[in-house]
C-alpha positions as CSV (number, residue, x, y, z in Angstrom):
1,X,3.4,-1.9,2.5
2,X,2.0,-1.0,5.9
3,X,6.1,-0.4,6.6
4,X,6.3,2.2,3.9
5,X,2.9,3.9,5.3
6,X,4.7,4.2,8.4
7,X,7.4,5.7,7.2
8,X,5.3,8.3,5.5
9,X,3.5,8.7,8.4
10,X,6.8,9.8,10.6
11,X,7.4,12.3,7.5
12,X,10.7,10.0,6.6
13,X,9.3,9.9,3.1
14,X,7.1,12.2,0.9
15,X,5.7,9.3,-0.8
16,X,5.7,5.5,-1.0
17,X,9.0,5.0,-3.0
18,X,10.6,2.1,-0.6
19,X,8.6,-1.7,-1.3
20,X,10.1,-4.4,0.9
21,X,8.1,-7.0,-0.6
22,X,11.1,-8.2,-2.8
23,X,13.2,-8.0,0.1
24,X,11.4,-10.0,2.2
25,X,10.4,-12.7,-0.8
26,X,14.7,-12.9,-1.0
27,X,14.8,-13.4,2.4
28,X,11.3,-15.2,3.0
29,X,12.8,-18.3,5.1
30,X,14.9,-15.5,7.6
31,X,12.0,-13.8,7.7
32,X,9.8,-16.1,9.0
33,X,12.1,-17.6,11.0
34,X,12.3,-14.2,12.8
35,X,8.0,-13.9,13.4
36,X,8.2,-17.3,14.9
37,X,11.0,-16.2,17.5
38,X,8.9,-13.2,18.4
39,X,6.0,-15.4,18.5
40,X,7.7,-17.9,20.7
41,X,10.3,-16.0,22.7
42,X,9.5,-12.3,22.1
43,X,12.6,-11.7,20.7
44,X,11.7,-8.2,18.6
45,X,14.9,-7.3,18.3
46,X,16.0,-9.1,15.7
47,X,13.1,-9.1,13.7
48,X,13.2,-4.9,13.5
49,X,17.2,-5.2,12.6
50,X,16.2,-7.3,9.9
51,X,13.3,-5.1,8.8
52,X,15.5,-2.4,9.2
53,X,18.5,-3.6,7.2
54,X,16.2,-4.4,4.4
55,X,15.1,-0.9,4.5
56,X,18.4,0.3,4.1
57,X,19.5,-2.1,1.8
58,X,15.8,-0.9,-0.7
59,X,16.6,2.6,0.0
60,X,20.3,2.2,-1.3
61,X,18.9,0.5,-4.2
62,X,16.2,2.9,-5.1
63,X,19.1,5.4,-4.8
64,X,21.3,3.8,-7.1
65,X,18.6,3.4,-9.7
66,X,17.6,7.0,-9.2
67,X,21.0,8.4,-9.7
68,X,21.1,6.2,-13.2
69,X,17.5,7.5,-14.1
70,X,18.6,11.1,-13.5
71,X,21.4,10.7,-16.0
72,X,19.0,9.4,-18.0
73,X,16.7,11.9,-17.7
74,X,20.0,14.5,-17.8
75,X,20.4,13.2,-21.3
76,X,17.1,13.0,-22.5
77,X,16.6,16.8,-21.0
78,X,18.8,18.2,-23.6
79,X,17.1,17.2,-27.1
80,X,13.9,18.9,-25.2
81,X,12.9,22.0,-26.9
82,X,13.2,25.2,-24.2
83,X,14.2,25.0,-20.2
84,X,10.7,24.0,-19.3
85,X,11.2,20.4,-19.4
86,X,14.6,20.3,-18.4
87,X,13.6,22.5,-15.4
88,X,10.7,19.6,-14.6
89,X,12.9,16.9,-14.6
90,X,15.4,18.1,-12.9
91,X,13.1,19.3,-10.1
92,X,11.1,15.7,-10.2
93,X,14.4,13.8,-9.7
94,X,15.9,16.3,-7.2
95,X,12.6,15.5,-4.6
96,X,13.4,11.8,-5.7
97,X,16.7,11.9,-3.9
98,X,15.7,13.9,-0.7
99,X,13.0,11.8,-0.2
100,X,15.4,8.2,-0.6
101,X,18.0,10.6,1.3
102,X,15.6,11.3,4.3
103,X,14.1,7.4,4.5
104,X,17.8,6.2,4.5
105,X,19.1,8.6,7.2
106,X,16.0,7.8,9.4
107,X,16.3,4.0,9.1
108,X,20.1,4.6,10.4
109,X,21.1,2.9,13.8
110,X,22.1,6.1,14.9
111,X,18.6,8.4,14.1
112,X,16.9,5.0,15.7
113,X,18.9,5.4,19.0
114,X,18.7,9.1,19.1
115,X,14.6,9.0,18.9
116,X,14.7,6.3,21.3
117,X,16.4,8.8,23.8
């Protein structure tokens, strides 16, 4: 969680759409393995690749599912009486993707080594 406030705090999302909790539960063991070697040899550097792998790996997910959602939502859209409600969801899923979009593209290995310039 605090992961996700942080990258709302950095403006990389718009809101909290990217939970790493069932990453890290699928992954618990690595994980933990990786706090204990920054714990015992300061070794940080694996421990944010992993975080940040998992990041990607949530935000391509939460894309995917978005993408199926809109279609969805594309489908259900047309028995809706008027443009109104098609208009809605199609704005609500179109901030869905630039948000995922944004959190994926500042989580890459190249926007990480640019800001660390």
């Amino acid at each position: 969680m605090l992961i996700t406030l942080e990258l709302i705090e950095r403006q990389r999302l718009s809101q909290p759409l990217l939970y790493l909790s069932a990453f890290i539960e699928a992954y618990r063991r690595d994980y933990y393995e990786l706090l204990q070697r920054i714990r015992t040899h300061g070794d940080w550097a694996q421990w944010i690749h992993f975080i940040l792998s998992g990041i990607e790996q949530v935000a391509n997910d939460a894309s995917a599912h978005t993408v199926r959602c809109s279609i969805f939502a594309s489908v259900c859209a047309t028995s809706l009486p008027g443009s109104r409600g098609r208009n809605s969801l199609s704005t609500s899923f179109s901030k869905i993707r630039t948000s995922l979009s944004g959190a994926r593209n500042g989580c890459s290995a190249s926007a990480i080594r640019r800001r660390a310039r």
